[in-house]
C-alpha positions in Angstrom: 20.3 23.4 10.3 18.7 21.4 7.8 19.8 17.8 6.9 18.5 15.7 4.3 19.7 12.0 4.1 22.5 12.7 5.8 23.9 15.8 4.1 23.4 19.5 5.0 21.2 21.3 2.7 22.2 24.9 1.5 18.7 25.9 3.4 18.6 28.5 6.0 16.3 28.3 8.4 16.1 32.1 9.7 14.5 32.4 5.3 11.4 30.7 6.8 8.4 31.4 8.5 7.4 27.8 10.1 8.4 24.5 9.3 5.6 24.0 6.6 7.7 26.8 4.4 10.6 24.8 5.1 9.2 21.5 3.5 7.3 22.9 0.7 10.6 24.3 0.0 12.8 21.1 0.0 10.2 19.6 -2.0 10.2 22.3 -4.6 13.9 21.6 -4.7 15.8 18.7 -6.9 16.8 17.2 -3.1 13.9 14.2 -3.4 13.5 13.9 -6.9 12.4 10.5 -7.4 12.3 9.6 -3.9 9.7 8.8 -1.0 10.0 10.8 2.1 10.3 8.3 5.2 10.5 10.6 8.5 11.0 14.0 9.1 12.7 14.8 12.4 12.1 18.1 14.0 14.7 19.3 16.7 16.3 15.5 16.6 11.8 14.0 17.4 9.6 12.3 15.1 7.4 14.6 13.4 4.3 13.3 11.5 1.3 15.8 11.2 -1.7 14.8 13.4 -4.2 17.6 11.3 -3.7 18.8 8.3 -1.0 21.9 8.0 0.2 21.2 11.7 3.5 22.2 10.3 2.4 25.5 9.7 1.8 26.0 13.1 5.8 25.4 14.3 7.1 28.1 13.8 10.8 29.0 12.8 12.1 30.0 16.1 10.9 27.0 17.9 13.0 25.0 15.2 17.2 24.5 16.1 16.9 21.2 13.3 14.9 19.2 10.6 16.2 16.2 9.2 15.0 14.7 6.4 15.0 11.1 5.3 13.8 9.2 2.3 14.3 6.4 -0.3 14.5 6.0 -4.1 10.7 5.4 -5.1 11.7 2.0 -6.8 12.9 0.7 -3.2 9.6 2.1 -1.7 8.1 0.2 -4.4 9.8 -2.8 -3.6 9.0 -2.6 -0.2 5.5 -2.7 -0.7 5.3 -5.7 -3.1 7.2 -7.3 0.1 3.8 -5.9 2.3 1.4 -7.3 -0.5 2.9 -10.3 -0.1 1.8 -10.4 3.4 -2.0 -9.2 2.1 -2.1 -12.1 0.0 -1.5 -14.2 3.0 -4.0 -12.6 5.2 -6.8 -12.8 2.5 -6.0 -16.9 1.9 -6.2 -17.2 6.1 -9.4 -14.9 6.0 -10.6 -17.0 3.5 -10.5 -20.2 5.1 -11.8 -18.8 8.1 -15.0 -17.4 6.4 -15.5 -20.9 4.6 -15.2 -22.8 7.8 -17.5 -20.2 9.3 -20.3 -20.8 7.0 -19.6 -24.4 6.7 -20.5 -24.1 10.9 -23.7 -22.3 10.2 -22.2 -19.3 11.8 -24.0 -17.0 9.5 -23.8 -13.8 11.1 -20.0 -13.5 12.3 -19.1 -15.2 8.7 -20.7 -11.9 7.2 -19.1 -9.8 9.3 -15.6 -11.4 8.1 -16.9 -11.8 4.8 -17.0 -8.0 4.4 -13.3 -7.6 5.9 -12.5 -9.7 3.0 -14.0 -8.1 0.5 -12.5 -4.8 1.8 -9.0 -6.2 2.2 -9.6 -7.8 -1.7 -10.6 -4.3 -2.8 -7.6 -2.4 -1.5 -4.9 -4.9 -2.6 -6.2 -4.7 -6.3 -6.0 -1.3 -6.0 -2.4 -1.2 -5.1 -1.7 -3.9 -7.6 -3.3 -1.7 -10.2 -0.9 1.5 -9.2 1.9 -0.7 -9.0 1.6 -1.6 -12.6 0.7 2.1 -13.5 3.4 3.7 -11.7 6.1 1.7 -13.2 4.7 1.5 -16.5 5.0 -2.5 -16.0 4.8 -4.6 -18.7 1.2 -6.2 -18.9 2.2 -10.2 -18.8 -1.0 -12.7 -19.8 -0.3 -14.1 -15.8 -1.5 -10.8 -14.5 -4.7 -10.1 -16.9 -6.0 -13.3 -16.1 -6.0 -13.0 -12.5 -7.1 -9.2 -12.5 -10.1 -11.0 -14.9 -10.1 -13.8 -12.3 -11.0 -12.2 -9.5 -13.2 -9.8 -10.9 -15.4 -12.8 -12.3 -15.0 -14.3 -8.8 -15.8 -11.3 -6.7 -18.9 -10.6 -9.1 -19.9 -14.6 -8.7 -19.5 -13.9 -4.7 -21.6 -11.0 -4.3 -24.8 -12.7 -6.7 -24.1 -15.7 -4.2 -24.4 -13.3 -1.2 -27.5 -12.1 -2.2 -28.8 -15.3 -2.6 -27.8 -16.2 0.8 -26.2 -19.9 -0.4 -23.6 -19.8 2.6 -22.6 -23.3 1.3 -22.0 -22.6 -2.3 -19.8 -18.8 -1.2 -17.7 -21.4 1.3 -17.3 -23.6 -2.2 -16.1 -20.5 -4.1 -14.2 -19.4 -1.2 -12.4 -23.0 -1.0 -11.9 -23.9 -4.7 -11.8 -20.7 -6.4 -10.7 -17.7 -4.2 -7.5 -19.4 -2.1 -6.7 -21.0 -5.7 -6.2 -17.4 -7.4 -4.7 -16.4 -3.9 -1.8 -18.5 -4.6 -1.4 -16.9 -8.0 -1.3 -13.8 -6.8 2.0 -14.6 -5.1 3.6 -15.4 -8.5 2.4 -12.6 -10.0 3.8 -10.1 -6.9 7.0 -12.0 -7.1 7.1 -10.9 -11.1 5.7 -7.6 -10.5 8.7 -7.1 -7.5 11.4 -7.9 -10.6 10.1 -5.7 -13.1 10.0 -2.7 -10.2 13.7 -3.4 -9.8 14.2 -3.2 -13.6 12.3 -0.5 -14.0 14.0 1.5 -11.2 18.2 0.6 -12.8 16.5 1.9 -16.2 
């Protein structure tokens, strides 16, 4: 039996060879169309592939039921402006951290954070940037200036770090980076709105 979000699919399992025919199959199908798969339960257990193509490897008679579940892309989407949200928050308290570190004359474990930061910057303007692409958002002048923002800051930041001034990167840290931190949150909160509108359309 096969069950996607709550409703059995006119799938048979017998017409399969292992369970990695069975979900190329479904996805080939108009069963997720616009929509994120969330779990895939195998005989009523969590499946989620440890190495690639595990699936291939269960085969059909081992299987007595897969469930699928997933949500509309546009709530997924939601879901993660909620988790950058969080990001932001986690880069203003790394911030401060690193500012207070270098401020201490901890050099060495203020790197080390440093990086983290820089990392966890990186990522999160990624996301933004498929965010935006995804849901062919609406470019508002809030969200160029801080995507121009940060990129002047982050170049400014790395010149200082190869000038070793721990003082001046605390400064920018301080006074520049948890400024445009804060922004960020308005901008997420926008970018959350126009995801909803964009998934009604």
């Amino acid at each position: 039996m096969i069950v996607i979000d709550g409703r059995q699919a006119d799938i048979k399992l017998e017409n399969f060879a292992n369970l990695e025919e069975i979900l190329v199959k479904v996805m080939e199908g108009s069963y997720l169309e616009n929509r994120v798969v969330t779990d895939v339960l195998v005989n009523d257990e969590a499946f989620s592939e440890i190495y690639p193509h595990q699936a291939e490897d269960i085969e059909q008679r081992d299987i007595r039921s897969v469930e699928i579940r997933s949500m509309p892309v546009g709530e997924m989407a939601v879901n993660i402006t909620r988790e950058l949200y969080k990001v932001v928050q986690v880069m203003t308290d790394g911030a401060r951290q690193v500012a207070g570190l270098f401020r201490q004359a901890d050099d060495a474990e203020a790197l080390d954070m440093f990086q983290d930061l820089l990392e966890v910057t990186r990522d999160f303007m990624g996301m933004i940037g498929v965010l935006r692409n995804e849901f062919s958002l609406r470019t508002t002048k809030d969200f160029s200036d801080n995507v121009e923002r940060f990129s002047d800051l982050l170049g400014e930041m790395t010149e200082v770090l190869e000038n070793e001034d721990w003082i001046l990167l605390a400064d920018l840290l301080e006074y520049e980076f948890l400024p445009a931190c804060e922004n960020w949150k308005k901008v997420i909160q926008a970018l959350r709105e126009d995801i909803r509108q964009a998934s009604k359309g």
